[in-house]
Residue, then its C-alpha position, 0 to 999 in steps of 0.5 A: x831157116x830159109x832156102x835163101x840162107x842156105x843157098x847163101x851159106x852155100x855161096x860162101x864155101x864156094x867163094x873160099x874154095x875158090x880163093x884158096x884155089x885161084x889165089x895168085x903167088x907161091x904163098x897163096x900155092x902153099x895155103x892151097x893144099x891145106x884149105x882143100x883139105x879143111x873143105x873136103x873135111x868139112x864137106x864130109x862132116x856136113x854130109x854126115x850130119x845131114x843124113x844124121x839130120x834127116x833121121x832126127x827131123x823125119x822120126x819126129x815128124x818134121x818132113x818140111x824141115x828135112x827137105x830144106x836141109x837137104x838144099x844145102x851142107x854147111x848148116x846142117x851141122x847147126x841144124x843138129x845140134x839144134x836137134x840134138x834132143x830129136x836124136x835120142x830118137x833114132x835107132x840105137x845103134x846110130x845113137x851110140x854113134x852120133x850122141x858121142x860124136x857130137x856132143x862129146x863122151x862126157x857131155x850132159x843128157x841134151x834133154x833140158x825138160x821131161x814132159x811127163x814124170x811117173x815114180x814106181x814105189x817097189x815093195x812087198x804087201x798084201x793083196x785081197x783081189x783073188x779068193x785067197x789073199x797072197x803076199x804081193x810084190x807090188x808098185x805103188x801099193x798095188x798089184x797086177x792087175x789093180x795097177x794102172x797104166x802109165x799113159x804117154x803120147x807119142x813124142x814125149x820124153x818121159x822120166x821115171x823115178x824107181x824106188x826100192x823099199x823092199x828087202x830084195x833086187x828088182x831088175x827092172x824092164x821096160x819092154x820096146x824101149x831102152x832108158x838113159x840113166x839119169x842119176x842112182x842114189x841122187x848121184x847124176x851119171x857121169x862119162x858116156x851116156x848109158x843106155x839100159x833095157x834093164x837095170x838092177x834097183x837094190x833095195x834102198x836104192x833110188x834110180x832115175x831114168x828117161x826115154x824117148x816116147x817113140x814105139x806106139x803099142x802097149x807094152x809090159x813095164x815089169x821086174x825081169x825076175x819072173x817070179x816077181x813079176x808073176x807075184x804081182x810087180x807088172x804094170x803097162x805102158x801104153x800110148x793115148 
């Protein structure tokens, strides 16, 4: 995307408005009113989705594309669209907004691969770390502390498959970021996308769900029943 075929794409709404306009004749007078207003419309959009750009473009990183989309309007729409996937990265509140808006209350995730893929195996077993052995809720086998860390790097999209085999409710949580629910029991998730910061894995039941890596730190990957997570089932998140 170049400053030249923007200035152009700005010159052609320009030339538009002016035949809408300057056009002669009382048909032309009575298609005026309605072209200025589809121009105005759209001059409104485009400024919407410029902003909307600039966040996407500067949370990931892309500061020398966010000063060309400031030249001009009328890309700015396709340049979020082609963003799209950056949006998810933005602040909640303006997702719940823009996702919607611009790709429709039931469209699919815009994310088209995972770059990087855990699975939490949640269940009950034994564990022999302290003086005296205790009955452990665990991931993977494992319990706090002998599990290992899930590592990411900033600007991944993650996807993490849950799965419960044991015979209690796992109200999972993963601290500093909110997850898209992809599918529960094999059956993708339909309507609105659903964003969670916690969600109730049954037993039995298979959860699948993404996020964006955004928010470096070291944070608490564990079921929000206390007493489960104090039992053994917590684990961190962290970024390499």
């Amino acid at each position: 995307m170049t400053t030249g075929s923007l200035l152009a794409a700005d010159l052609v709404i320009a030339v538009l408005g002016a035949a809408g306009w300057l056009g002669g004749g009382a048909a032309s007078a009575a298609r005026r009113r309605p072209l200025a207003l589809g121009l105005a419309a759209f001059a409104l959009l485009a400024t919407f989705a410029r902003a909307v750009t600039i966040a996407a473009l500067a949370r990931a990183g892309w500061w020398f594309a966010a000063e060309k989309v400031l030249i001009a309007a009328p890309l700015s729409v396709a340049a979020v669209v082609v963003a799209g996937p950056r949006l998810l990265r933005v602040p909640g509140d303006i997702r719940s907004i823009t996702v919607p808006l611009l790709y429709g209350a039931g469209a699919p995730v815009p994310w088209s691969r995972f770059d990087r893929e855990f699975t939490l195996v949640l269940d009950r077993g034994l564990d022999l770390r302290g003086l005296l052995p205790r009955y452990a809720h665990t991931v993977n086998g494992a319990a706090d502390p002998d599990i290992p860390p899930q590592v990411v790097h900033l600007g991944e999209t993650v996807k993490f498959t849950i799965v419960n085999r044991s015979l209690v409710v796992h109200p999972w949580h993963l601290h500093g970021h909110h997850v898209l629910v992809l599918s529960r029991d094999g059956k993708p998730a339909t309507g609105s996308p659903l964003w969670l910061d916690s969600f109730d894995v049954r037993p039995g039941e298979v959860w699948e769900v993404a996020f964006a890596a955004d928010n470096p730190g070291m944070w608490a990957n564990h079921c929000h029943n206390l007493a489960h997570a104090d039992a053994g089932m917590t684990l961190h998140l962290m970024y390499s």
